[in-house]
Backbone as a ProteinNet text record, in pm:
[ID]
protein_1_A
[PRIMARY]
XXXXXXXXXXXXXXXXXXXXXXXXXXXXXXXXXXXXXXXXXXXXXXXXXXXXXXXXXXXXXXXXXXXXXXXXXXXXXXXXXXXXXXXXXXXXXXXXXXXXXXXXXXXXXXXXXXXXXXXXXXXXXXXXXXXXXXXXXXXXXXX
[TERTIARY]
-2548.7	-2568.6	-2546.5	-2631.1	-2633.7	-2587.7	-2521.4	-2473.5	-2511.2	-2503.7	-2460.7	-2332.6	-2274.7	-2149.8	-2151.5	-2041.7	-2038.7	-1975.6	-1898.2	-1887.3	-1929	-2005.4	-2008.6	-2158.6	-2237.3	-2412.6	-2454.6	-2507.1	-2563.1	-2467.9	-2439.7	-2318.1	-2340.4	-2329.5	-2409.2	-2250.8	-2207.8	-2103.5	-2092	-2154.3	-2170.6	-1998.1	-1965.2	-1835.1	-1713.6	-1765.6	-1639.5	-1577.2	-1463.1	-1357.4	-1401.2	-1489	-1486.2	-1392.8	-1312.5	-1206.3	-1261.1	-1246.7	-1304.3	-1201	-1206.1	-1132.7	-1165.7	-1102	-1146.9	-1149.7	-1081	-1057.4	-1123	-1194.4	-1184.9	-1086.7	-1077.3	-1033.5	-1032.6	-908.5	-897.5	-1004.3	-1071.3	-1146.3	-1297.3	-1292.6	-1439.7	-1424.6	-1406.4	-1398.5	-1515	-1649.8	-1752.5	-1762.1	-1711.6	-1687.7	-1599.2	-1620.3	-1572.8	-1559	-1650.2	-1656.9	-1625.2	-1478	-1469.1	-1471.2	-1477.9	-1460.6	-1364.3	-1280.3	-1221.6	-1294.1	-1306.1	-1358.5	-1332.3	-1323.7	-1200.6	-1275.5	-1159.8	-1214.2	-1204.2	-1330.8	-1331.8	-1187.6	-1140.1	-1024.1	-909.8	-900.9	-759.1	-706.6	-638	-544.8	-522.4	-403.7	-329.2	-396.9	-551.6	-600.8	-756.1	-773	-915	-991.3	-1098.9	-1153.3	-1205.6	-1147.6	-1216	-1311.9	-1419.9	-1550.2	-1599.9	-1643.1	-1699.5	-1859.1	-1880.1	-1986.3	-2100.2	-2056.1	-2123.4	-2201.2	-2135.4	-2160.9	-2171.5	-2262.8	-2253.3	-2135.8	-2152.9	-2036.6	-1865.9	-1837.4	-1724.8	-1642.1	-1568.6	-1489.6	-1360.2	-1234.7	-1096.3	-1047.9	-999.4	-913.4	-753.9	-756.9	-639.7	-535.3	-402.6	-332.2	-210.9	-119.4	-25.3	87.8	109.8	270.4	343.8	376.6	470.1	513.4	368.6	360.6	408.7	410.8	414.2	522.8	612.7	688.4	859.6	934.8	1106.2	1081.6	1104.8	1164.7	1067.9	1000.9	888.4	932.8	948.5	997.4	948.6	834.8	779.5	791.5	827.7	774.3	669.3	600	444.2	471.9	466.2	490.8	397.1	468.4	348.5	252.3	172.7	46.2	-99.8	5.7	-77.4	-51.4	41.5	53.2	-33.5	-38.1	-123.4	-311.6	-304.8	-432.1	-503.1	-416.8	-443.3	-434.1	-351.9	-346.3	-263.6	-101.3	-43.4	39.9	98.7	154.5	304.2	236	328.8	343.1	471.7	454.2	318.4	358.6	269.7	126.4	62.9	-100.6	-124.5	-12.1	8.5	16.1	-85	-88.4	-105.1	-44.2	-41.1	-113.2	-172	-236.8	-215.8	-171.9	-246.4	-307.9	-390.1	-522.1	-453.6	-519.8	-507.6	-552.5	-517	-566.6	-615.8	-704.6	-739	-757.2	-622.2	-694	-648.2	-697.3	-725.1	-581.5	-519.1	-512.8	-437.9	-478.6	-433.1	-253.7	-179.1	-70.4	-27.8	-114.8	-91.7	-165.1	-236.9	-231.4	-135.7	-174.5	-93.5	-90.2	-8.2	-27.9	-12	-75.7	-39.5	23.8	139.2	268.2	305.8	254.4	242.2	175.6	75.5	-37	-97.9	1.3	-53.6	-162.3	-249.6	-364.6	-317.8	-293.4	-226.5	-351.7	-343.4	-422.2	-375.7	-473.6	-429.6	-511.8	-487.9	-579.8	-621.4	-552.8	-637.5	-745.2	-658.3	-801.7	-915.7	-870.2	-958.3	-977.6	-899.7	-876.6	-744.7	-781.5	-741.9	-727.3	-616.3	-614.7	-494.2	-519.5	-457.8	-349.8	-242.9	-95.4	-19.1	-10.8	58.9	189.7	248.6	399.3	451.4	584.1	615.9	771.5	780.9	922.3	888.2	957.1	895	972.4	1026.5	1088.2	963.1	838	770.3	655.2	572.7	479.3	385.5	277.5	105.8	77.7	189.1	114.3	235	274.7	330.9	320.1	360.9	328.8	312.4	223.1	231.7	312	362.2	456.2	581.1	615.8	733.8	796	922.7	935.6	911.9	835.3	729.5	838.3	785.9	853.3	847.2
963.2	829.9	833.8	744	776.8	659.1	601	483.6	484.2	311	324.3	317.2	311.9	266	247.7	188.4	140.8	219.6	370.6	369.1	554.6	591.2	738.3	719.6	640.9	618.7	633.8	731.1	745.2	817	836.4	970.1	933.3	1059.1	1106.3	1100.7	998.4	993.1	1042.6	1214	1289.9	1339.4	1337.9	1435.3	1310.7	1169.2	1073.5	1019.4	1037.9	908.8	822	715.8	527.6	463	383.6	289.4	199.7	89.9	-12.1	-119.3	-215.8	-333.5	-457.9	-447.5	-591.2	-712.8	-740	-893.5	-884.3	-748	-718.3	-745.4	-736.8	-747.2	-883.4	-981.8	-1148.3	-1151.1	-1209	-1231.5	-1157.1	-1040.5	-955.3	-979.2	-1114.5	-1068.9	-1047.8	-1046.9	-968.7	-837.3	-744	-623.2	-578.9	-463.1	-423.8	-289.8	-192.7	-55	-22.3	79.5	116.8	297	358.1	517.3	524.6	637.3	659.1	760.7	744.2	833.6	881.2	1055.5	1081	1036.4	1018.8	1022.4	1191.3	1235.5	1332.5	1387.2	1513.7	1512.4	1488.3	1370.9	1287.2	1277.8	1350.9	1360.8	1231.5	1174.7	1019.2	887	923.1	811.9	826.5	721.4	754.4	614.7	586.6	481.1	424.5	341.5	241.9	166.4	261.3	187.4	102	-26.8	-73.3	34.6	30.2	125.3	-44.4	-144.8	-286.8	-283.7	-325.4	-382.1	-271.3	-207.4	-142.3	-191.3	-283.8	-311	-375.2	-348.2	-390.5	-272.8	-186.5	-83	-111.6	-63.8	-82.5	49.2	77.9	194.9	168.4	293.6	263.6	390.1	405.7	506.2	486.8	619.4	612.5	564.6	463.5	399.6	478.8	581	681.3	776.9	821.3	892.9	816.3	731.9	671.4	581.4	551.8	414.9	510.2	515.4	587.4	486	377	247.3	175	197.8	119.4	104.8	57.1	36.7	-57.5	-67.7	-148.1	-140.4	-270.8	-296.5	-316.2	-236.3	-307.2	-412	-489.6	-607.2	-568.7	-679.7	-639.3	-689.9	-790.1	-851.2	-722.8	-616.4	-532.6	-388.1	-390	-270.2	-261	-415.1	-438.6	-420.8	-470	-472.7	-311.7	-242.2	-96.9	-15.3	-53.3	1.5	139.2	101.4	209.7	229	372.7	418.3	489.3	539.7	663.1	633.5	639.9	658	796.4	879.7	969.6	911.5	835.6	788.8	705.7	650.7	592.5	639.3	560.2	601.8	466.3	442.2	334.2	369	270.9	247.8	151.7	185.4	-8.1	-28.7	-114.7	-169.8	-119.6	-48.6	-37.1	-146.2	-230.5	-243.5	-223.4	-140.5	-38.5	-108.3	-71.1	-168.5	-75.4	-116.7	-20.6	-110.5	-10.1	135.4	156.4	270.5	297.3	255.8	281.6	282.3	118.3	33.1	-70.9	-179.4	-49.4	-67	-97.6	-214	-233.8	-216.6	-198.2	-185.5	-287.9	-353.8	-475.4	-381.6	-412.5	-372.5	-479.5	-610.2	-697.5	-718.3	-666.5	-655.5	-501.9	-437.7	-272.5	-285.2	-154	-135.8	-34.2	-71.7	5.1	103.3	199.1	257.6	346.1	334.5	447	520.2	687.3	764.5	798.5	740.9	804.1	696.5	544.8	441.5	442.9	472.1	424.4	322.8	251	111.1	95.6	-6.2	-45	-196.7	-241.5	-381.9	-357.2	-508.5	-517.4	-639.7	-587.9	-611.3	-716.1	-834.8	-967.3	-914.7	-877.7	-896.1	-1017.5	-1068.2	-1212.4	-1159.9	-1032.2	-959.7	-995	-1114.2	-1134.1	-995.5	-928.9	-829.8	-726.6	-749.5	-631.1	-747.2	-705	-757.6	-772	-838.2	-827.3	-740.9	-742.4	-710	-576.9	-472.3	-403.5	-310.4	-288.8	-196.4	-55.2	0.5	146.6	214.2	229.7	333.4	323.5	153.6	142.7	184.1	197	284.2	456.5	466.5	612.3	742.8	792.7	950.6	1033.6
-1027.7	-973.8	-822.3	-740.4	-609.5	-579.3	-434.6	-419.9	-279.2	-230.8	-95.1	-46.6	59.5	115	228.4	249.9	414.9	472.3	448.6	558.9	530.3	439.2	402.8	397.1	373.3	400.8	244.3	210	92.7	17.3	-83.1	-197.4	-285.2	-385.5	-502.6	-568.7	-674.3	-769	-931.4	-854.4	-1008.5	-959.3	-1108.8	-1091.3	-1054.7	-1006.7	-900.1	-1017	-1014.7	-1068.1	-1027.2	-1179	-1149.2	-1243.3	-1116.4	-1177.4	-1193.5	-1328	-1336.6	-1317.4	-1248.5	-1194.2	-1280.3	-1419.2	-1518.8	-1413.4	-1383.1	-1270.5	-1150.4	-1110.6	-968.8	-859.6	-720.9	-629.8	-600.5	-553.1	-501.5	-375.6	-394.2	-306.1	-344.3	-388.1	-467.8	-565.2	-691	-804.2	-882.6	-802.4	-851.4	-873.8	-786.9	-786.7	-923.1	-990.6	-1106.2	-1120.5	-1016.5	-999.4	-889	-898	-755.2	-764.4	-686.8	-657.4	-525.6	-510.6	-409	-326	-193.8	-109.7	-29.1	16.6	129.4	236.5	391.1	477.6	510.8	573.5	650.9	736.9	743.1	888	806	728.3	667.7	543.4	530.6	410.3	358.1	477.8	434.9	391.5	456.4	439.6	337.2	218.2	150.7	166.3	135.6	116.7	-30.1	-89.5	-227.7	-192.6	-246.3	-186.9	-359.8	-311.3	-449.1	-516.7	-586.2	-662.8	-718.2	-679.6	-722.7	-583.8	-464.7	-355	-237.3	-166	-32.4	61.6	118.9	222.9	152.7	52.9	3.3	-48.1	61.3	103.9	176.7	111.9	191.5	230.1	370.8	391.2	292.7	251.7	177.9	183.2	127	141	45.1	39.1	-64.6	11.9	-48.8	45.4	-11.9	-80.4	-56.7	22	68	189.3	349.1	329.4	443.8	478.7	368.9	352.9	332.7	358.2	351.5	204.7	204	82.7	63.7	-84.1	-125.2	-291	-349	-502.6	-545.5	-635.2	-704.7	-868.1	-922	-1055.4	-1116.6	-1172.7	-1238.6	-1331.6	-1357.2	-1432.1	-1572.3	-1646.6	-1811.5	-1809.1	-1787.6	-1744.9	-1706.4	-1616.6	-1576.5	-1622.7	-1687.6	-1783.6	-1910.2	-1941.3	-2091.8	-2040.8	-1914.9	-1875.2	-1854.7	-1795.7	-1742.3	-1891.6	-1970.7	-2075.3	-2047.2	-1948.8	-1887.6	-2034.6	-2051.1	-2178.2	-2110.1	-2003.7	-1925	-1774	-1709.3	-1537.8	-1542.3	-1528.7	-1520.3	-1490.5	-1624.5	-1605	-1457	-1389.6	-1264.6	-1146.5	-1067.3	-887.9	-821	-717.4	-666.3	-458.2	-446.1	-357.2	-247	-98.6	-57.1	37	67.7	179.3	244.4	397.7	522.9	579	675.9	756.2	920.9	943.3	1055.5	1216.5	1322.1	1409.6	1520.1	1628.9	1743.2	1873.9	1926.9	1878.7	1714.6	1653.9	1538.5	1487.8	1562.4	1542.2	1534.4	1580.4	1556.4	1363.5	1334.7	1207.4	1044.9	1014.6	930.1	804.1	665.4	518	437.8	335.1	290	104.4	167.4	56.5	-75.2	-18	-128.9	-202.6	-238.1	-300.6	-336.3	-436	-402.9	-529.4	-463.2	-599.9	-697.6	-802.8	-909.6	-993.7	-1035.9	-1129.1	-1198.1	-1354.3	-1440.4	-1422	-1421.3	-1447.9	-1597	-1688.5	-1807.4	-1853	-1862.7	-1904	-1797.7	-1677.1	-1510.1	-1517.8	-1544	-1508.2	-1338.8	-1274.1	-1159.6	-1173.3	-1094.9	-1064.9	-940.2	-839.7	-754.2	-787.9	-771.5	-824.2	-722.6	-726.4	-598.9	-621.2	-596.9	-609	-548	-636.4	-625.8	-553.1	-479.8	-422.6	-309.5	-227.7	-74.9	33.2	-25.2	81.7	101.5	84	93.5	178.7	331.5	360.2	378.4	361.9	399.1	520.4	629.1	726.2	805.3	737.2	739.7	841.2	952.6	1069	1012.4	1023.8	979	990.6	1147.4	1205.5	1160.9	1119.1	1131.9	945.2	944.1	780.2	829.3	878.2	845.1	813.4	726.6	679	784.2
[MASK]
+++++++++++++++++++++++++++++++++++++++++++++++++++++++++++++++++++++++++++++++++++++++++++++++++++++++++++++++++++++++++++++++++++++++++++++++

C-alpha cells in the first residue's frame, strides 16, 4: 500500500506497523489509521502520520527519553479499549510540538498517545493529573 504524507511525500507501507485509533485523535476523529515514521538523522524524534488523511501528521517522541519524571497511569477505559493484557504490549508516545529555534519546542505530557503492540490499537490518553503539561519545554526535565 502506497500513501501520501506530509512530510515524507509518497511511502510504500509494505512491512509498516498500522495502529488503528478506534476514537481517533481529539480533534481528527476521522482519522483511524496511523503508521509511525522515522525522521531521517533522528533517533528521538518519529512522525504519526495518519494512513486516512495526507496532511494529518504529529512529530512525536518517547517522554522517557526525554523527561527525568514522567509516571503515568493508563486508566481502564483505555486498557479495555487497547485490549492491553501486559505492560510489556505497551509504548507510550507524545505530540511534539516543533518550533524554531528548536529548543524552544514543547511536549504535550497531558495527553500521551498510548499503544499496544500486539492488538495495534492506539488511543490518545487526557490525563485528569494536572502536574503534567500541554506545553512542556523540551529542554527543561531533559536526561
Amino acid at each position: 500500500m502506497q500513501i501520501e504524507t506530509k512530510f515524507h511525500g509518497s511511502v510504500s507501507l509494505e512491512g509498516a506497523l498500522i495502529y488503528e485509533f478506534p476514537q481517533g485523535l481529539p480533534g481528527f476523529e476521522d482519522n483511524h489509521s496511523f503508521t509511525i515514521l522515522p525522521i531521517d538523522g533522528n533517533d528521538m524524534f518519529q512522525v504519526l502520520q495518519s494512513t486516512d488523511t495526507p496532511g494529518v501528521a504529529f512529530v512525536v517522541a518517547n517522554p522517557y527519553t526525554l523527561i527525568d519524571e514522567y509516571d503515568i497511569r493508563i486508566d481502564e477505559p483505555t486498557i479495555d479499549l487497547l485490549g492491553i493484557e501486559s505492560e510489556e504490549e505497551v509504548f507510550v508516545l507524545t505530540v511534539v510540538t516543533v518550533k524554531e529555534p528548536f529548543n524552544q519546542s514543547t511536549l504535550n505530557l497531558q495527553a500521551p498517545l498510548v499503544f499496544n503492540v500486539k492488538t495495534k490499537k492506539g488511543k490518545q490518553m487526557i490525563l485528569n493529573d494536572t502536574s503534567y503539561d500541554m506545553r512542556h519545554p523540551i529542554d527543561k526535565g531533559a536526561k
